[in-house]
C-alpha positions in Angstrom: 123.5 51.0 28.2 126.1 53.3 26.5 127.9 55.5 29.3 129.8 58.6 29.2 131.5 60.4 31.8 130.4 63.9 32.1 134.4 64.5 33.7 137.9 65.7 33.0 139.3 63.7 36.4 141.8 60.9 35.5 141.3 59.1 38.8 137.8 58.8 38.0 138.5 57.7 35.0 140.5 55.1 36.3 137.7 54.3 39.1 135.0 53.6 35.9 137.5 51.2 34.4 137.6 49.3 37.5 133.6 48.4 36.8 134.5 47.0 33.2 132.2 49.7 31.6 132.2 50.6 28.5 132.7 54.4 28.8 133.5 57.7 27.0 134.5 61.0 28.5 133.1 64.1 27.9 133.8 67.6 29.6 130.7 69.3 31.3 132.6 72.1 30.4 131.0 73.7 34.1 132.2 76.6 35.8 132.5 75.6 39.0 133.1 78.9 40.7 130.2 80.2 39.4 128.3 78.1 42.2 127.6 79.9 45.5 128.7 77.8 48.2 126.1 79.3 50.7 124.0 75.7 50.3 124.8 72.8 52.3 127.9 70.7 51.1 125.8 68.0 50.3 123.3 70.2 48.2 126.6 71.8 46.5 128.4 68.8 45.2 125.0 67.3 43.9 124.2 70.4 42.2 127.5 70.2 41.0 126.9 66.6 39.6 123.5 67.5 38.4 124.9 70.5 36.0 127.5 68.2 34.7 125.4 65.6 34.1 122.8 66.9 32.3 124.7 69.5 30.4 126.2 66.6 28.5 122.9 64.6 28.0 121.6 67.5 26.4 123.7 66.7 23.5 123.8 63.0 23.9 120.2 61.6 25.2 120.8 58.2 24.0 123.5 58.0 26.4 123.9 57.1 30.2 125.9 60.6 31.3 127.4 60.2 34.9 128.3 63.2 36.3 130.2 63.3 39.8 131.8 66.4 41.9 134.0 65.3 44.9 134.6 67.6 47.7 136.1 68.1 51.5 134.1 69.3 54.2 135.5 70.2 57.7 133.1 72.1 59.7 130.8 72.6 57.3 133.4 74.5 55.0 133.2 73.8 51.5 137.6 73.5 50.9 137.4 72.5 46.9 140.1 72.6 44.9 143.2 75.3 45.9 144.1 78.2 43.7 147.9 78.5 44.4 150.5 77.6 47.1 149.2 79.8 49.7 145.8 78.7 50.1 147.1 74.2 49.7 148.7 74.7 52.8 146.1 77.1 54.5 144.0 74.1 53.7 146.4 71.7 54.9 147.2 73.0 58.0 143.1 73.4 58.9 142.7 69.5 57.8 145.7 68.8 60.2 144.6 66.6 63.5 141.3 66.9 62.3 138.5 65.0 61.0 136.8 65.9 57.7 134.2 64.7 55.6 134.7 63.8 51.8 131.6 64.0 49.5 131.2 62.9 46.2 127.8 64.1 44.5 126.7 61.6 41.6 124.0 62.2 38.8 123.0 59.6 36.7 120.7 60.7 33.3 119.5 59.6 30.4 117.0 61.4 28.3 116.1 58.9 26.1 115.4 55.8 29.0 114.2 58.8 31.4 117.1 57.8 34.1 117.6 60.8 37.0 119.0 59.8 39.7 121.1 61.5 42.2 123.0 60.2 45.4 125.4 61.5 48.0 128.5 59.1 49.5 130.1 60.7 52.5 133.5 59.1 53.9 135.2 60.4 57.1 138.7 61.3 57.1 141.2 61.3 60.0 144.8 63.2 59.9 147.5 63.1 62.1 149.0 66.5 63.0 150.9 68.0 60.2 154.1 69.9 60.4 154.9 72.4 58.0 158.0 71.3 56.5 155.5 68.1 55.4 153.4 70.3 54.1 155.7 72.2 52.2 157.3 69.4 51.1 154.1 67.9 49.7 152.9 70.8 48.0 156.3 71.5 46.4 156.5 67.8 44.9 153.0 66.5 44.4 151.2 70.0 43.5 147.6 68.7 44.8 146.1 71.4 43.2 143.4 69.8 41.1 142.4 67.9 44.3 139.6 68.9 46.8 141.2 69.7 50.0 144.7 70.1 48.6 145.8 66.9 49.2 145.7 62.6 47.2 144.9 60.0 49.1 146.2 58.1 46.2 149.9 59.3 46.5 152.3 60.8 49.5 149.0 62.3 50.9 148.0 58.6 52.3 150.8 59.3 54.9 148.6 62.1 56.6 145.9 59.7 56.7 145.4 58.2 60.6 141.7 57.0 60.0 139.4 56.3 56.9 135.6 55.4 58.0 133.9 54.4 54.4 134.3 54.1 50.6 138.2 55.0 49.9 137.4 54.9 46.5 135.1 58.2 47.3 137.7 59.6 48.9 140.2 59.0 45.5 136.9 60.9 43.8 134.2 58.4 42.5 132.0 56.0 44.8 132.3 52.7 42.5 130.9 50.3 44.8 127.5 52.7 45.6 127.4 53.3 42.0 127.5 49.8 40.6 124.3 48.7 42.7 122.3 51.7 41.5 123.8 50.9 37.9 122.8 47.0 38.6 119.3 47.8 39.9 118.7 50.2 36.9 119.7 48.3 34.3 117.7 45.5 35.7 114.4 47.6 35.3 
């Protein structure tokens, strides 16, 4: 199978290299904010997927596209990526001595081999309580505002981080280990 990556997301770029996959990248080119959030989170992130996904298999149907959107849930709040300063730490301070869910929605198509497939990996995430000078801090060096819920659990964001109950990969933004079996057991068809 030839893959591509329906996604402009370096770490999940470097997730899919950790599988020894021959890849290429393609942006979706999706809107994101055009997608009403009044669905479930788990119905949002795999329509999210989905559009990616088969917006860039339109164009390549020989090709495996995988198409992934990661988000952060805490009570049943949609917090995607921030907009500015503000809204990080707004964001921040609600995920503080919480818990929250991270979702990553994955689609899997291929026109040609008639491959859809969609799944859902869901990791729980614990944070200590936050102060705001961290916060700040954070926000002024790191800028995590490409990332769902305003923060990396890849860089100085691990240090908020009391708890992790599933994939962290999923949490970094791409479920490798959930996606290999499904990739093995497909392949294998």
């Amino acid at each position: 199978m030839k893959f591509i990556l329906a996604s402009k997301s370096p770490r999940r770029k470097e997730l899919f290299k950790l599988m020894k996959i021959d890849f290429e990248i393609v942006d979706s080119k999706i809107d994101e904010s055009l997608i009403s959030k009044n669905i479930s989170p788990e119905h949002y992130c795999l329509l999210l997927a989905n559009l990616k996904a088969s917006n860039v298999s339109l164009h390549y149907e020989n090709y495996t596209v995988v198409g992934a959107d990661t988000i952060v849930v805490l009570d049943n709040e949609i917090l995607n990526k921030p907009k500015d300063f503000k809204e990080a730490k707004n964001m921040l301070l609600k995920l503080s001595d919480s818990t929250h869910e991270v979702m990553t929605g994955v689609s899997i198509r291929n026109r040609q081999l008639n491959i859809n497939r969609k799944f859902c990996e869901k990791t729980l995430v614990s944070f200590y309580k936050l102060n705001e000078d961290t916060i700040e801090y954070y926000l002024e060096k790191f800028q995590p505002y490409d990332k769902a819920g305003s923060y990396g659990i890849q860089d100085y964001g691990a240090t908020f981080i009391k708890e992790i109950r599933g994939s962290y990969e999923n949490v970094v933004g791409f479920p490798v280990s959930q996606f290999y079996q499904l990739i093995k057991k497909i392949s294998s068809l």
